[in-house]
LOKE-752706 format. One line per 3 residues: number of its first residue (from 1); their letters; for each residue x, y, z of C-alpha. Coordinates in Angstrom, 2 decimals, decimal comma, m for minus. Each point is the difference from the previous one (the first is absolute). Example, Ala and Ser with C-alpha at 12.3 -4.5 7.8 and 13.67 -1.06 7.14 Angstrom:
// residues 2
1	AS	12,30/m4,50/7,80 ~ 1,37/3,44/m0,66 $
This chain:
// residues 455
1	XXX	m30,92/m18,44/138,44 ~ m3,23/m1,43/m0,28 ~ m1,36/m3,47/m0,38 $
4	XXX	m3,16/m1,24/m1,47 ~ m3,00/m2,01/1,89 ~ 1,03/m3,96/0,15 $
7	XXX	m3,91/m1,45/m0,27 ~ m0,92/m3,49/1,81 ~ m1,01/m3,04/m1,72 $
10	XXX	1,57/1,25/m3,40 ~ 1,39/m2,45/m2,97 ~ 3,40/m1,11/m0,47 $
13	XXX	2,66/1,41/m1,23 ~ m0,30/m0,89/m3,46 ~ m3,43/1,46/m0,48 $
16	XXX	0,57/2,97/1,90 ~ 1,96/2,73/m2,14 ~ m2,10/1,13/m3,35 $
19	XXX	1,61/3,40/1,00 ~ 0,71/1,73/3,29 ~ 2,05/2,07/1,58 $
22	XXX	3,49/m0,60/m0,23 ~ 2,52/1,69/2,28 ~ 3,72/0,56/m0,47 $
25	XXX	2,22/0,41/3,11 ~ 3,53/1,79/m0,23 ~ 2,05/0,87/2,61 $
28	XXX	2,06/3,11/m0,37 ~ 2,77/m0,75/2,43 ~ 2,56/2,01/1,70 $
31	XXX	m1,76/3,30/0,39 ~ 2,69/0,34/2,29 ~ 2,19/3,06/1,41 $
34	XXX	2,95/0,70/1,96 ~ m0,77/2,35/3,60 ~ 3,70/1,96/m0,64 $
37	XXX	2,16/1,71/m2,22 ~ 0,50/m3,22/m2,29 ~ m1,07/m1,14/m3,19 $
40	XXX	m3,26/m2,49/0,39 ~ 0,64/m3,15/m1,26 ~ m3,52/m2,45/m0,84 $
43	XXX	m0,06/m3,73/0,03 ~ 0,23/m1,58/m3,70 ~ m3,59/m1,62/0,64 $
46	XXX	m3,06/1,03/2,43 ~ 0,58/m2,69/2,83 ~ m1,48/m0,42/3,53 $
49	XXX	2,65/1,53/2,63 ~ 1,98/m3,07/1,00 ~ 0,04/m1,35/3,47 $
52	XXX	2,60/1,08/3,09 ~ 1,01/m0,99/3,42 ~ m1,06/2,37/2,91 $
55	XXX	0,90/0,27/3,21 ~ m3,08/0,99/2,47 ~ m0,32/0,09/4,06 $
58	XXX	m1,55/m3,10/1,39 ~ m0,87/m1,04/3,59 ~ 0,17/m3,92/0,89 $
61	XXX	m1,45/m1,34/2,74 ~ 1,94/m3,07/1,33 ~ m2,23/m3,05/1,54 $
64	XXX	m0,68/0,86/3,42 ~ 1,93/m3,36/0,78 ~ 3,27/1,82/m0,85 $
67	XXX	m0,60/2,29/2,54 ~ 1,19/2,99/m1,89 ~ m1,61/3,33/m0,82 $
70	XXX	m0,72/0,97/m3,99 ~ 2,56/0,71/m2,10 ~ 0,10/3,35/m1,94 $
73	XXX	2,39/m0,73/m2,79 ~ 0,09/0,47/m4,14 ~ m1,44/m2,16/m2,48 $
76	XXX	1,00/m0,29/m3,85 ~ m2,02/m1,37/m2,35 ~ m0,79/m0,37/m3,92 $
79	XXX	m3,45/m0,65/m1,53 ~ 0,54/m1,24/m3,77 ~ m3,29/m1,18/m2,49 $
82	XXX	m0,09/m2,66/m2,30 ~ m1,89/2,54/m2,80 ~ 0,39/3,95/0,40 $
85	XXX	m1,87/1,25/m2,43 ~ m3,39/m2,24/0,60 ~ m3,19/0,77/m1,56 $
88	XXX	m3,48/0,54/2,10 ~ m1,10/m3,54/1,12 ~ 3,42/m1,67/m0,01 $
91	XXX	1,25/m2,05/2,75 ~ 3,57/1,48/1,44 ~ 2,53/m2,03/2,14 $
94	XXX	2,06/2,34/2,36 ~ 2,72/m1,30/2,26 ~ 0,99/1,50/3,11 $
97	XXX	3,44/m0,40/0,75 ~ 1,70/0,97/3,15 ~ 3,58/m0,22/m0,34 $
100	XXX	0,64/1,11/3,19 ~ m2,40/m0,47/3,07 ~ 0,01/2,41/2,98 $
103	XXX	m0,54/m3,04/2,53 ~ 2,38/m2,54/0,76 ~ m0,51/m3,58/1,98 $
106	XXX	m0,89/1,23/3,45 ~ 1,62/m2,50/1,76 ~ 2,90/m2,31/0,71 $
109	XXX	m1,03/m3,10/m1,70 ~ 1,11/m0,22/m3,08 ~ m2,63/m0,74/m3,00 $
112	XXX	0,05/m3,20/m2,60 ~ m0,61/0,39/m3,45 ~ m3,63/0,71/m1,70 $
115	XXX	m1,53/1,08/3,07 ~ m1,36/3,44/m0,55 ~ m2,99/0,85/m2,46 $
118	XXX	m0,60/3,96/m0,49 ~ m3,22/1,76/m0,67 ~ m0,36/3,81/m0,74 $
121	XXX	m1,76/2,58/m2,43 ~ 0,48/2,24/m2,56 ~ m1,76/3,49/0,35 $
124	XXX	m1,27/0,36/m4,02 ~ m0,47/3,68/m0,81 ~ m0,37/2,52/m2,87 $
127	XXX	m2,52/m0,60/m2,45 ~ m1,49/m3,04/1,97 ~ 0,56/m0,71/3,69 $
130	XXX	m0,33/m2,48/2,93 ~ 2,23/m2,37/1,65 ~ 1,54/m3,50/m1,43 $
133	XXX	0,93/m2,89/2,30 ~ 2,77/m1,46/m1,24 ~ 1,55/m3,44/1,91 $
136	XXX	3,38/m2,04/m0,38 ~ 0,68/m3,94/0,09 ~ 1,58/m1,50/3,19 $
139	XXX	3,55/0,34/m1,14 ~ 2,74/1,33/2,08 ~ 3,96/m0,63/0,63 $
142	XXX	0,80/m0,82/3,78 ~ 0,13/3,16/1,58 ~ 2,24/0,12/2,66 $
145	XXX	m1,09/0,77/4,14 ~ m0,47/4,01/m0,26 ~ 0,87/0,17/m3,17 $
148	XXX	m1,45/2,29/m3,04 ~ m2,61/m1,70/m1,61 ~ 0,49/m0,88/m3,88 $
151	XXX	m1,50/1,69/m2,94 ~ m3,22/m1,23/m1,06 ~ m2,87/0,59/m2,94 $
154	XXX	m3,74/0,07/0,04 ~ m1,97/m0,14/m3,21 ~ m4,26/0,39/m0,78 $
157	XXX	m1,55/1,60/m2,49 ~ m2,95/2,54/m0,86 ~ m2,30/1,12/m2,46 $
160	XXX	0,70/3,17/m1,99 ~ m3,26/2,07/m0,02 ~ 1,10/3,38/m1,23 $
163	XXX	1,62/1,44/m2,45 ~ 3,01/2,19/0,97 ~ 3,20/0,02/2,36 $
166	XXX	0,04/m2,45/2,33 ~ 2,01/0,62/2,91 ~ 1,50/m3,11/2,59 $
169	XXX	1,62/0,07/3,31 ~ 1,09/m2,25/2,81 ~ m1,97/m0,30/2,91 $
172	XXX	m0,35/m2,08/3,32 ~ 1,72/m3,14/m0,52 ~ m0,40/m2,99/3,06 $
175	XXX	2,59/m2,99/0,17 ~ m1,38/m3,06/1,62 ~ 2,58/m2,63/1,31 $
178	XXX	m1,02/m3,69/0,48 ~ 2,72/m1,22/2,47 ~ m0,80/m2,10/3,36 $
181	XXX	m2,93/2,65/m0,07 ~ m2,14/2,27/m2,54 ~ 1,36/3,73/0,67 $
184	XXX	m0,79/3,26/m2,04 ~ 2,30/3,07/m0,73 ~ m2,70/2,46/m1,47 $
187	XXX	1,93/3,21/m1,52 ~ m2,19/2,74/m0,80 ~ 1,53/3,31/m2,16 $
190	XXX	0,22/2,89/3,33 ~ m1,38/2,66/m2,85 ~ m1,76/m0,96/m2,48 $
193	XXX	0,01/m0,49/m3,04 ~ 3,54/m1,01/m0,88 ~ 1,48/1,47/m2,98 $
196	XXX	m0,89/m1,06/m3,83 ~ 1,77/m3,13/m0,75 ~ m1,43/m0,59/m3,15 $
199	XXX	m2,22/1,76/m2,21 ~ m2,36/m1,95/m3,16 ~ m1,82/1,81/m2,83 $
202	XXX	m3,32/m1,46/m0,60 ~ m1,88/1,45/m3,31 ~ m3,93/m0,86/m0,71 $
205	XXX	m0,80/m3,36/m1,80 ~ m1,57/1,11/m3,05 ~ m3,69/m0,73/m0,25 $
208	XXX	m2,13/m1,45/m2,71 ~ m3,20/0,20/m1,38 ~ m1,17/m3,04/m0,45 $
211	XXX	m2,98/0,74/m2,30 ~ m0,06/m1,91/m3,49 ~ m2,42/m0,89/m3,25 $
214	XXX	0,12/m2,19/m2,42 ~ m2,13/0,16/m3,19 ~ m1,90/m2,92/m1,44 $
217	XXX	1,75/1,08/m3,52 ~ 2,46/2,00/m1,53 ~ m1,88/1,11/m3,00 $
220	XXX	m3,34/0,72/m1,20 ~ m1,98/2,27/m2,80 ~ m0,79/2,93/0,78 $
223	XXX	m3,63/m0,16/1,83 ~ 0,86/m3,34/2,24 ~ 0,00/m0,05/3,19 $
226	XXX	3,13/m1,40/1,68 ~ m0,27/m2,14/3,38 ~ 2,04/1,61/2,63 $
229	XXX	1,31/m1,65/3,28 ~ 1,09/1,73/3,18 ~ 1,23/m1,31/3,32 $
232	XXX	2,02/1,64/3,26 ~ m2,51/3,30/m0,11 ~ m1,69/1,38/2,92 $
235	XXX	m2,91/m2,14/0,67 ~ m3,36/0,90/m0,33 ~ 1,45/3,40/m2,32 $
238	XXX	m1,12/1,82/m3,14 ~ 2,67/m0,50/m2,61 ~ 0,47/1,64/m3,28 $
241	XXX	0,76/m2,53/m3,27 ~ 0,97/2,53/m2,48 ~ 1,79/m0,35/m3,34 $
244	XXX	3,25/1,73/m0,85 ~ 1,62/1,47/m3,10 ~ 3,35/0,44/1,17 $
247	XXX	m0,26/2,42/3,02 ~ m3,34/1,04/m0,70 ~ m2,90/m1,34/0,76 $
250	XXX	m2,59/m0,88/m2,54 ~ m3,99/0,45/0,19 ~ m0,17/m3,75/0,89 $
253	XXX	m1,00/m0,45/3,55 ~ m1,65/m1,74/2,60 ~ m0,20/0,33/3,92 $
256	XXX	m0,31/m3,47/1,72 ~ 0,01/m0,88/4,01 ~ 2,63/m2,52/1,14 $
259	XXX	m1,39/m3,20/2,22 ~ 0,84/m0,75/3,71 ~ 3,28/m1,54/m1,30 $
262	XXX	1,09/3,30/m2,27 ~ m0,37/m1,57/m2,83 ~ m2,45/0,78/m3,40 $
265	XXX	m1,03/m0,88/m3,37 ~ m1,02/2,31/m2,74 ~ m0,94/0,03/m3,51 $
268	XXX	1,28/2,95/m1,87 ~ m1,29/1,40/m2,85 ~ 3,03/1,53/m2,03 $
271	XXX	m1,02/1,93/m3,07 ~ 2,86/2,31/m0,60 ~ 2,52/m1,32/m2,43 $
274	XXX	2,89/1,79/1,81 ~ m0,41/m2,22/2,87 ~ 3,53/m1,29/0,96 $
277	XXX	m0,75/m1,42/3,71 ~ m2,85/m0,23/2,79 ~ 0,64/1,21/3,37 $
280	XXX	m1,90/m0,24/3,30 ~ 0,28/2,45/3,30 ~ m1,62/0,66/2,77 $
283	XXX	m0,97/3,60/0,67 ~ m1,31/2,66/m2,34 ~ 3,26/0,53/m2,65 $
286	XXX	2,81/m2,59/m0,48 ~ 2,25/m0,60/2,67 ~ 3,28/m2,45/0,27 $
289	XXX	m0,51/m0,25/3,17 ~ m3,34/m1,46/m0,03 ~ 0,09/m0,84/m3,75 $
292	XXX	0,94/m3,01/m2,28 ~ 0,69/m0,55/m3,24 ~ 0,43/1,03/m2,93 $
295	XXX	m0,74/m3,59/m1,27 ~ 0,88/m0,15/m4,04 ~ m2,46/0,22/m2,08 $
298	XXX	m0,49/0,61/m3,86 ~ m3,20/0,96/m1,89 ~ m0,47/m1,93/m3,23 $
301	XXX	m0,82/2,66/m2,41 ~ m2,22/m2,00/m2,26 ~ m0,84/3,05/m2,62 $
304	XXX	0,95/m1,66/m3,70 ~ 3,55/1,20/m1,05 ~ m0,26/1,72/m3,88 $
307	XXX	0,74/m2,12/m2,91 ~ 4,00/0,58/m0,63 ~ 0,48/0,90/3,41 $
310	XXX	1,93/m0,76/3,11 ~ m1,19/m0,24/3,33 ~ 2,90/1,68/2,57 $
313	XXX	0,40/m0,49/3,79 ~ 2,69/0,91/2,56 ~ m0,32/m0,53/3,34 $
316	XXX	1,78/2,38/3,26 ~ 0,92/m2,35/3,23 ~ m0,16/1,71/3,10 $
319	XXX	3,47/0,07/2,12 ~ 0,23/0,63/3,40 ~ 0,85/2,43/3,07 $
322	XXX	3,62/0,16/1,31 ~ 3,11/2,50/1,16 ~ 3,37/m0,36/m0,54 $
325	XXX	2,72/2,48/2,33 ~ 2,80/1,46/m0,84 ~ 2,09/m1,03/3,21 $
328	XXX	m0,70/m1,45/3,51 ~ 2,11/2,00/1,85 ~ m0,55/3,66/1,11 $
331	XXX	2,49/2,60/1,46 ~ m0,78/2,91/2,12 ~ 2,33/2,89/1,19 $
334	XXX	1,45/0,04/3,12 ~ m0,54/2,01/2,87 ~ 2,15/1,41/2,52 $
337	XXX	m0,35/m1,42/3,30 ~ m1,40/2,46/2,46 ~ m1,89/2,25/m2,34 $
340	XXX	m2,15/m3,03/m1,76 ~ m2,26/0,96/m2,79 ~ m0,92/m0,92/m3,35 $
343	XXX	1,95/m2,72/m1,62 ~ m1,34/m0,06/m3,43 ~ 0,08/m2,26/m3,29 $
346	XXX	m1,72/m1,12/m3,44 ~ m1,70/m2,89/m0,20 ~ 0,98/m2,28/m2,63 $
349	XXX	m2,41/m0,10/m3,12 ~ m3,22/m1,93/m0,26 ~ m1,65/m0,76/m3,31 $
352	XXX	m3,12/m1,52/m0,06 ~ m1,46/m1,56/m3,59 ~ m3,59/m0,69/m0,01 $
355	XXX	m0,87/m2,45/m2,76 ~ m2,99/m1,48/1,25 ~ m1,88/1,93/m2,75 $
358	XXX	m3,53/0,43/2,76 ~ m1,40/2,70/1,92 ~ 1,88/m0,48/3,34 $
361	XXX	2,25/2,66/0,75 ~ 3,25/m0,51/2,47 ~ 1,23/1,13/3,43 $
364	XXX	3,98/m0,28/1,29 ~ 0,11/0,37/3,44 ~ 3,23/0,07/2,47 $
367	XXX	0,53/m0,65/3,62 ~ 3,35/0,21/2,12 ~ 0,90/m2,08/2,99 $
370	XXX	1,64/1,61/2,76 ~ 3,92/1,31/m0,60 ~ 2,44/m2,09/2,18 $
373	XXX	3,30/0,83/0,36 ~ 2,71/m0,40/3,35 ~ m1,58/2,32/2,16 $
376	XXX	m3,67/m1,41/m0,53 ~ m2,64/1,42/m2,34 ~ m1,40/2,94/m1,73 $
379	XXX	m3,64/m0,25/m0,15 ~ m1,70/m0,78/m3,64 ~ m1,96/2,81/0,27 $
382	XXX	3,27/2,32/m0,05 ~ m0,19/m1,06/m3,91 ~ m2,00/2,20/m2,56 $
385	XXX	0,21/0,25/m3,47 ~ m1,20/2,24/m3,15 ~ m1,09/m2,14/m3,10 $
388	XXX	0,38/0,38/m3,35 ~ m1,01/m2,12/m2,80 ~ m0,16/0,13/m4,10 $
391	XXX	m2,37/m1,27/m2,55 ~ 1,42/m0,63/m3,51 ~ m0,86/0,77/m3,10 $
394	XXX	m3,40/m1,81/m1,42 ~ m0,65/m1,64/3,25 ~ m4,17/0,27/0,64 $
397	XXX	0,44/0,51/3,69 ~ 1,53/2,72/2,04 ~ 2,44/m0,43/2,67 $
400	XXX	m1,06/1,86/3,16 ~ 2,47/0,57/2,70 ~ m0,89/m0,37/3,98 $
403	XXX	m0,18/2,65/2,20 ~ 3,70/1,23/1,57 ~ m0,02/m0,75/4,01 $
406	XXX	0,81/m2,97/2,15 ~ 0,35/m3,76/m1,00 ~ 0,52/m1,56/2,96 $
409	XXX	m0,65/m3,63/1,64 ~ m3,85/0,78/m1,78 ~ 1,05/0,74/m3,38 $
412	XXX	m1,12/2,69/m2,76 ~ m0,31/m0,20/m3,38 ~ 2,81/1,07/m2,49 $
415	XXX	m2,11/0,20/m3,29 ~ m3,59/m1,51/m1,67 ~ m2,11/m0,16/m2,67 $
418	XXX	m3,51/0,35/m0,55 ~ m2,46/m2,57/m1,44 ~ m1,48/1,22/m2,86 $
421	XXX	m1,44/m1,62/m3,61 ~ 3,49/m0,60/m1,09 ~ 3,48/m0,29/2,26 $
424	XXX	3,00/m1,00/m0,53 ~ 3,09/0,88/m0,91 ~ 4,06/0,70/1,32 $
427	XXX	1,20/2,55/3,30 ~ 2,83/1,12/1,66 ~ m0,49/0,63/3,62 $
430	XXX	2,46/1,06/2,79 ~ 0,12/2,52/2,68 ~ 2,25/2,15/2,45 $
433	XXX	0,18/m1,40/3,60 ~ 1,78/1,37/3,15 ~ 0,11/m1,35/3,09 $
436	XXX	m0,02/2,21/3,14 ~ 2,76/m0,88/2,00 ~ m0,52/0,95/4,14 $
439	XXX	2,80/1,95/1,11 ~ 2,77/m2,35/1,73 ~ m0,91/m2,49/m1,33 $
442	XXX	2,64/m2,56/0,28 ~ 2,93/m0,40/m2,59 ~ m0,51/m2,83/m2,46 $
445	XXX	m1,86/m1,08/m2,74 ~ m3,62/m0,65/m0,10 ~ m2,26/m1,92/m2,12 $
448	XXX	m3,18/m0,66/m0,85 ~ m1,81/m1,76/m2,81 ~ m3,00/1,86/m2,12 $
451	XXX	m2,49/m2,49/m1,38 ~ m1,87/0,57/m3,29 ~ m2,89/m1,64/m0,95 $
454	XX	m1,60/0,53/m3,52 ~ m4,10/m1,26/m0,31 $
């Protein structure tokens, strides 16, 4: 799903939205089947796959002191998050916890209390990857001479950066002891990487266009010019100050060029008496993206009312953009182990209401994370879909579906609108999706969460 362009140096928060681009995120959970002869069964809600012990081959190598060679043994560990289902640009706390270590105290002596501090990492893959180190405090019970040592937990944290399934897993792990003298344990996984202990589902952090006006009045007679502010454009960049009468533009218009800081003044002359707003954009037709406004505005009409007579005036208020879904859970057929193939579903329903009352059309896009299930993953790109989507009656616009293929980690878009002089107006969308199951693929269920995002 895609973002807009954050700009330096721009105004706070409270000056920034005349209008934008607003986005709407909604996770259609569960898109889940069942590899064998059984009925699937989705999760209520779209959630991250929660976290699980694993066991994985690890090699320690004792402090030469001990005099004894490496030790080839099994360790099991569980990586949990303090937030698993971050946005891009939060901060995420994962703890490593080893529950049971593959080394034990090399040696006779036995060890006092709150002597060993353990360091490791945690391989981050999926939709973003790299390596974590992770560390514990100095806290131990006594371990006794040869004995196992004692369950421990590292913690750190990392940045999301992408959008998507984010995969973790344990990796080397190193347990320093502080007794009499400063000895290491280092434990490193014999085949990397160790299984997926925990998996997080990151989705995009909506942008915003920043770009505002303001007008130096909210009325004048037809023939005035109106003052017109702008700030957070492009610097140094032509920008169109344009009345509006409703969704359509009026005759009144000016171009005017933004200063090093993005920002402008204008003074526009409004003559039609239809004008309900001024808006300013960047470009060569109106775009929210790169747009602001409409800022109110009403034209005094100033022609003398007939003796006996009675002026009238009603006035239409723009709404907004926003979706609503039918359900948040999905269920697809199941497949037979062995043979694999399509495991297929509905999507629930989408409808969109456009009630901004401009020229901006719409776009609903999807993407899918990764399925995950007990005997790993099915790729996101094993997903496709077929859209549909239905205009009502009396709405100005007309609800295009996307083209029928794969959605993927990338995403493709389930149905739009055009811009035009007027838009607007109410749609259902949904779609047919089937996932392609590989053959043999492990029993279970797997899940995977599609993200919608409307702009």
């Amino acid at each position: 799903m895609a973002s807009a362009t954050r700009n330096a140096g721009r105004r706070p928060a409270a000056r920034r939205r005349a209008a934008g681009r607003r986005r709407w995120t909604a996770a259609l959970g569960g898109l889940a089947l069942l590899a064998g002869a059984a009925a699937l069964a989705a999760p209520a809600r779209a959630t991250p796959a929660a976290s699980a012990p694993v066991d994985f081959a690890t090699r320690c190598v004792p402090p030469p002191i001990a005099g004894i060679p490496p030790i080839n043994g099994t360790t099991t560990a569980e990586i949990t998050v303090d937030n698993a289902a971050p946005k891009v640009g939060d901060a995420v706390t994962v703890t490593y916890r080893v529950t049971k270590p593959a080394a034990s105290n090399p040696v006779d002596l036995a060890l006092p209390a709150d002597i060993m501090t353990p360091t490791g990492k945690v391989t981050i893959g999926g939709a973003q990857t790299g390596a974590l180190t992770v560390a514990g405090p100095k806290k131990n019970p006594p371990v006794p001479g040869k004995g196992e040592f004692p369950p421990f937990a590292m913690t750190g944290t990392f940045t999301v950066t992408a959008a998507g399934s984010i995969t973790l897993s344990p990796g080397d792990y190193n347990i320093h002891t502080s007794y009499i003298m400063e000895l290491d344990t280092p434990c490193a996984v014999s085949s990397p990487p160790a299984p997926v202990s925990s998996t997080i589902v990151a989705s995009e952090r909506p942008g915003a266009n920043e770009r505002a006006i303001s007008l130096g009045t909210a009325s004048g007679k037809p023939g005035e010019r109106v003052t017109v502010t702008g700030t957070a454009f492009t610097p140094l960049a032509d920008v169109t100050v344009a009345g509006r009468a409703g969704g359509a533009e009026t005759a009144d218009k000016m171009t005017v060029r933004t200063d090093a800081a993005g920002g402008f003044t204008a003074r526009l002359k409004v003559n039609s008496k239809g004008t309900s707003g001024v808006v300013a954009y960047e470009g060569s037709s109106w775009s929210a993206d790169k747009g602001a406004g409409p800022a109110a505005y009403t034209v005094v009409d100033d022609t003398p009312v007939p003796g006996n007579s009675q002026q009238l005036t009603a006035s239409v208020v723009a709404g907004t953009l926003s979706m609503t879904q039918a359900g948040d859970a999905v269920r697809l057929s199941a497949v037979n182990f062995g043979a694999g193939g399509a495991a297929t579903g509905d999507l629930q329903k989408v409808t969109v209401r456009d009630f901004r009352g401009g020229p901006a059309g719409w776009s609903l896009t999807g993407k899918v994370t990764d399925f995950t299930g007990p005997g790993g993953r099915i790729e996101a790109g094993k997903l496709g879909w077929t859209p549909a989507c239905a205009t009502e009656t009396g709405s100005p616009s007309t609800c295009v579906p996307g083209s029928a293929g794969t959605v993927g980690s990338a995403g493709a878009t389930l149905a739009s609108t055009p811009n035009g002089t007027v838009t607007g107006g109410e749609f259902a969308v949904d779609a047919k999706v089937s996932l392609d199951v590989p053959a043999f693929t492990p029993p279970g269920a797997y899940t995977g969460v599609l993200t919608l995002t409307l702009t």
